[in-house]
N, C-alpha and C positions, 0 to 999 in steps of 0.2 A: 723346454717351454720358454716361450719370451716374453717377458712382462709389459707392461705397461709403458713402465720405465724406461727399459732399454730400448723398445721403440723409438722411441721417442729420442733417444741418443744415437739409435740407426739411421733414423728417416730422419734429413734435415729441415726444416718449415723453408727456409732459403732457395732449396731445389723446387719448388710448389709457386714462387713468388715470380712476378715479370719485375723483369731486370732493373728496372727504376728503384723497387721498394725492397730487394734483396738486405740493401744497409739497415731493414728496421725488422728483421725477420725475429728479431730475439724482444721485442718487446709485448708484455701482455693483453695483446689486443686485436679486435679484428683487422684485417689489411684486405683494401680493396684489391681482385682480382681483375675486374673488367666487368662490362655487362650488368652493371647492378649489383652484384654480388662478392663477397669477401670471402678470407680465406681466414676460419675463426678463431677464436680467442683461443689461444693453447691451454690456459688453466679452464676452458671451459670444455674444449674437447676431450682433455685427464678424466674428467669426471664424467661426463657422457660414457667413455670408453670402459673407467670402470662398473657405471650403472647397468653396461650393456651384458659385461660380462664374457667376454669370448674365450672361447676356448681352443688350442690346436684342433685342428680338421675342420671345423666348422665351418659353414656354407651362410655366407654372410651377402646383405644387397645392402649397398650402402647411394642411399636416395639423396640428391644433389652433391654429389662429388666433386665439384666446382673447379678447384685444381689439381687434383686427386691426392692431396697428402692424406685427409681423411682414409683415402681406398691405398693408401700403402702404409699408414699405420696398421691398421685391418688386415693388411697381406702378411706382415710382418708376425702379426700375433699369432694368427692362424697358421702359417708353415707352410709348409712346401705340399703338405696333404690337406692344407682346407684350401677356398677359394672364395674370392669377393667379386660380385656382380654390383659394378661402379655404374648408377640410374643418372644421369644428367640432363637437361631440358633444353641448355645451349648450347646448341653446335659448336661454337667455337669454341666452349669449357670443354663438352665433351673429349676434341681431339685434343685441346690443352693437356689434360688428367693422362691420358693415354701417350701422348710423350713425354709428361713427365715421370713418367711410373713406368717407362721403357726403359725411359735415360738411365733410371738407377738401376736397373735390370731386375724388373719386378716382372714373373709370367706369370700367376696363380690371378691376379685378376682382367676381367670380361669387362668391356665397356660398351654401353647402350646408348643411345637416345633414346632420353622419353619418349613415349610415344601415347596413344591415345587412352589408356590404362592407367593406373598410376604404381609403378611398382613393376614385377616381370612374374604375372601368375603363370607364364608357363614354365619355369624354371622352378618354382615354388615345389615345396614347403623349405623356405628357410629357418637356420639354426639363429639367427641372431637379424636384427633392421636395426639399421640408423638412417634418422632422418638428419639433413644437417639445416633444415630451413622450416619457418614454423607454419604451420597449417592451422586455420581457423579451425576447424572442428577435427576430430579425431577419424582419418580415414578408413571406415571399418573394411574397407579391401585388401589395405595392407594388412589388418589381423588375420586375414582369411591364409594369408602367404605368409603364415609365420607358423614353423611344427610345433606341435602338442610339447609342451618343455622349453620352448623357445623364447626369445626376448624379444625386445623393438626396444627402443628409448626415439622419441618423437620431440619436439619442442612444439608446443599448443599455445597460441596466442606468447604468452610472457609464463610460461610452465612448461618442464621437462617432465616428460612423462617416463613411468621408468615401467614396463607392461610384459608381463609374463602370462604366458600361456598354458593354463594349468591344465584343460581338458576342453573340448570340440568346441561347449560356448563357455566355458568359464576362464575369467582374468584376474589378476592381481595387477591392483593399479598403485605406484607409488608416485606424489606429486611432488616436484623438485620447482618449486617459485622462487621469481626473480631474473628472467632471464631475458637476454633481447636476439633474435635472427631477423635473417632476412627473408621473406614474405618463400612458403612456397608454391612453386609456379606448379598447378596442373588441371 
Protein backbone atom coordinates (compact mmCIF):
# COMPACT_ATOMS: atom_id res chain seq x y z
CA UNK A 1 0.00 0.00 0.00
CA UNK A 2 1.33 3.48 -0.77
CA UNK A 3 0.82 6.38 1.45
CA UNK A 4 0.22 9.63 1.14
CA UNK A 5 3.61 10.42 1.69
CA UNK A 6 5.33 8.48 -0.67
CA UNK A 7 3.23 9.67 -3.33
CA UNK A 8 4.11 12.49 -3.07
CA UNK A 9 7.99 11.63 -3.19
CA UNK A 10 6.92 9.51 -6.43
CA UNK A 11 5.01 11.89 -8.37
CA UNK A 12 7.08 14.98 -8.79
CA UNK A 13 4.65 18.73 -8.71
CA UNK A 14 7.67 19.74 -11.49
CA UNK A 15 6.61 16.93 -14.00
CA UNK A 16 2.74 18.75 -13.87
CA UNK A 17 4.31 22.43 -14.29
CA UNK A 18 4.88 24.38 -17.87
CA UNK A 19 8.32 24.80 -18.17
CA UNK A 20 8.77 28.47 -17.27
CA UNK A 21 7.53 27.85 -13.46
CA UNK A 22 9.36 24.24 -13.04
CA UNK A 23 12.18 26.42 -10.79
CA UNK A 24 9.28 27.20 -8.20
CA UNK A 25 7.63 23.60 -8.04
CA UNK A 26 8.85 23.15 -4.39
CA UNK A 27 7.15 26.15 -2.99
CA UNK A 28 3.78 26.18 -0.91
CA UNK A 29 1.49 27.44 -3.09
CA UNK A 30 -0.73 27.53 -5.95
CA UNK A 31 1.21 27.75 -9.60
CA UNK A 32 -0.56 28.99 -12.51
CA UNK A 33 -1.07 26.31 -15.15
CA UNK A 34 -2.69 28.20 -18.08
CA UNK A 35 -6.33 28.90 -18.85
CA UNK A 36 -7.31 30.41 -15.58
CA UNK A 37 -6.45 27.80 -13.56
CA UNK A 38 -3.55 26.59 -11.17
CA UNK A 39 -1.87 23.70 -10.08
CA UNK A 40 -2.67 23.66 -6.13
CA UNK A 41 -1.17 24.37 -3.02
CA UNK A 42 0.65 20.98 -2.07
CA UNK A 43 0.01 21.32 1.86
CA UNK A 44 -3.56 21.82 0.60
CA UNK A 45 -3.87 18.84 -1.63
CA UNK A 46 -2.07 16.47 1.66
CA UNK A 47 -5.06 17.27 3.42
CA UNK A 48 -7.69 16.99 0.89
CA UNK A 49 -6.09 13.45 -0.04
CA UNK A 50 -6.10 12.58 3.38
CA UNK A 51 -9.88 13.78 4.04
CA UNK A 52 -10.58 11.63 1.09
CA UNK A 53 -9.28 8.69 2.12
CA UNK A 54 -8.36 6.24 -0.58
CA UNK A 55 -7.75 3.23 -0.60
CA UNK A 56 -5.68 0.40 -3.12
CA UNK A 57 -8.38 -0.72 -5.77
CA UNK A 58 -10.51 2.08 -5.46
CA UNK A 59 -12.43 3.54 -8.40
CA UNK A 60 -11.77 7.26 -7.94
CA UNK A 61 -13.21 10.47 -10.53
CA UNK A 62 -11.04 13.21 -9.87
CA UNK A 63 -13.03 16.54 -11.11
CA UNK A 64 -10.83 19.33 -12.65
CA UNK A 65 -7.69 17.54 -13.06
CA UNK A 66 -6.04 20.62 -14.52
CA UNK A 67 -2.51 19.22 -14.95
CA UNK A 68 -3.16 15.96 -13.83
CA UNK A 69 -0.76 15.58 -10.69
CA UNK A 70 -3.80 15.48 -8.70
CA UNK A 71 -4.89 12.17 -11.08
CA UNK A 72 -1.42 10.65 -10.65
CA UNK A 73 -1.12 11.14 -7.01
CA UNK A 74 -4.66 9.24 -6.96
CA UNK A 75 -3.08 6.62 -9.51
CA UNK A 76 -0.35 6.26 -7.26
CA UNK A 77 -2.32 5.41 -4.05
CA UNK A 78 -4.84 3.26 -5.55
CA UNK A 79 -2.23 0.65 -7.65
CA UNK A 80 -2.16 -0.93 -10.31
CA UNK A 81 -5.76 -2.60 -9.46
CA UNK A 82 -7.78 0.58 -8.80
CA UNK A 83 -8.33 3.30 -11.28
CA UNK A 84 -8.88 7.14 -11.70
CA UNK A 85 -11.34 8.79 -14.08
CA UNK A 86 -9.32 12.37 -14.62
CA UNK A 87 -13.01 14.98 -15.40
CA UNK A 88 -11.45 18.32 -17.01
CA UNK A 89 -13.48 21.16 -18.71
CA UNK A 90 -10.39 22.56 -20.84
CA UNK A 91 -9.27 20.96 -23.66
CA UNK A 92 -6.00 21.99 -23.68
CA UNK A 93 -5.64 20.83 -19.66
CA UNK A 94 -7.35 17.92 -20.52
CA UNK A 95 -4.68 16.69 -23.19
CA UNK A 96 -1.98 18.54 -20.89
CA UNK A 97 -3.10 15.84 -17.72
CA UNK A 98 -2.83 13.08 -20.21
CA UNK A 99 0.67 13.61 -21.36
CA UNK A 100 1.84 14.40 -18.44
CA UNK A 101 0.58 11.29 -16.50
CA UNK A 102 1.81 9.30 -19.84
CA UNK A 103 5.15 10.78 -19.64
CA UNK A 104 5.76 9.23 -16.11
CA UNK A 105 4.12 6.03 -17.31
CA UNK A 106 0.95 6.30 -15.44
CA UNK A 107 -2.00 3.59 -17.37
CA UNK A 108 -4.60 2.93 -14.49
CA UNK A 109 -5.97 6.51 -15.36
CA UNK A 110 -8.98 7.64 -18.10
CA UNK A 111 -9.30 11.02 -19.26
CA UNK A 112 -12.50 12.88 -20.20
CA UNK A 113 -13.87 16.17 -21.23
CA UNK A 114 -16.27 17.67 -19.36
CA UNK A 115 -19.10 17.36 -21.04
CA UNK A 116 -22.69 18.54 -20.55
CA UNK A 117 -23.17 16.40 -16.93
CA UNK A 118 -21.16 17.28 -14.30
CA UNK A 119 -19.10 14.30 -13.26
CA UNK A 120 -19.27 10.68 -15.60
CA UNK A 121 -22.81 9.05 -14.20
CA UNK A 122 -22.23 6.40 -16.60
CA UNK A 123 -19.21 5.06 -15.08
CA UNK A 124 -20.49 5.68 -11.67
CA UNK A 125 -21.00 4.40 -8.61
CA UNK A 126 -17.56 5.69 -7.47
CA UNK A 127 -15.42 4.56 -4.39
CA UNK A 128 -13.96 8.04 -3.57
CA UNK A 129 -14.48 12.16 -5.67
CA UNK A 130 -12.25 14.88 -5.64
CA UNK A 131 -13.20 18.08 -6.61
CA UNK A 132 -10.06 20.20 -7.22
CA UNK A 133 -12.16 23.68 -7.87
CA UNK A 134 -14.96 25.13 -5.69
CA UNK A 135 -18.53 25.13 -6.53
CA UNK A 136 -21.11 27.54 -5.21
CA UNK A 137 -23.56 25.17 -4.06
CA UNK A 138 -22.94 21.50 -3.20
CA UNK A 139 -23.66 19.50 -6.65
CA UNK A 140 -26.09 16.89 -5.58
CA UNK A 141 -25.36 14.86 -8.94
CA UNK A 142 -22.10 14.15 -7.93
CA UNK A 143 -23.64 12.43 -4.53
CA UNK A 144 -25.76 10.53 -6.78
CA UNK A 145 -22.21 8.97 -8.41
CA UNK A 146 -20.56 8.38 -5.24
CA UNK A 147 -21.17 4.28 -3.75
CA UNK A 148 -22.95 3.63 -0.57
CA UNK A 149 -19.38 3.87 1.73
CA UNK A 150 -18.03 6.16 -0.48
CA UNK A 151 -16.27 9.65 -0.13
CA UNK A 152 -16.07 12.95 -2.16
CA UNK A 153 -14.12 15.90 -0.50
CA UNK A 154 -15.54 19.14 -2.58
CA UNK A 155 -14.23 22.68 -1.93
CA UNK A 156 -17.68 24.99 -1.39
CA UNK A 157 -17.42 28.69 -1.68
CA UNK A 158 -14.22 29.14 0.99
CA UNK A 159 -15.03 25.32 2.83
CA UNK A 160 -13.75 21.87 2.18
CA UNK A 161 -16.29 19.68 2.47
CA UNK A 162 -15.32 16.18 3.65
CA UNK A 163 -18.83 13.85 2.71
CA UNK A 164 -19.51 10.25 3.25
CA UNK A 165 -21.92 8.18 2.06
CA UNK A 166 -23.58 6.42 4.58
CA UNK A 167 -26.84 4.89 2.89
CA UNK A 168 -29.13 5.64 -0.38
CA UNK A 169 -30.05 9.31 0.99
CA UNK A 170 -28.03 9.62 4.13
CA UNK A 171 -24.49 11.73 4.63
CA UNK A 172 -22.09 12.60 7.02
CA UNK A 173 -20.98 16.04 6.30
CA UNK A 174 -17.46 17.38 7.85
CA UNK A 175 -16.61 21.16 7.32
CA UNK A 176 -13.05 22.12 6.67
CA UNK A 177 -13.09 26.37 6.52
CA UNK A 178 -10.67 28.59 5.21
CA UNK A 179 -9.78 27.73 2.06
CA UNK A 180 -9.48 29.51 -1.47
CA UNK A 181 -9.85 27.65 -5.31
CA UNK A 182 -10.41 28.30 -8.46
CA UNK A 183 -14.23 28.91 -9.40
CA UNK A 184 -15.52 25.59 -10.88
CA UNK A 185 -16.45 25.54 -14.41
CA UNK A 186 -19.81 23.56 -15.23
Amino acid sequence: MVTIEQAFERIHREDFLPTNLKYIADIDAPIPIGYGQTNSQPSTVKRMLEWLNVKPENKVMDIGSGSGWTSALLSEIVGPKGAVWAVEIIPELRNMSEENCTAIGKKNIFFFLAGDQLGLPEFAPFDRILVSAAAKNLPLRLLKQLKIGGKMVIPIKHDILEISRILEKEYITTVHPGFAFVPLIY
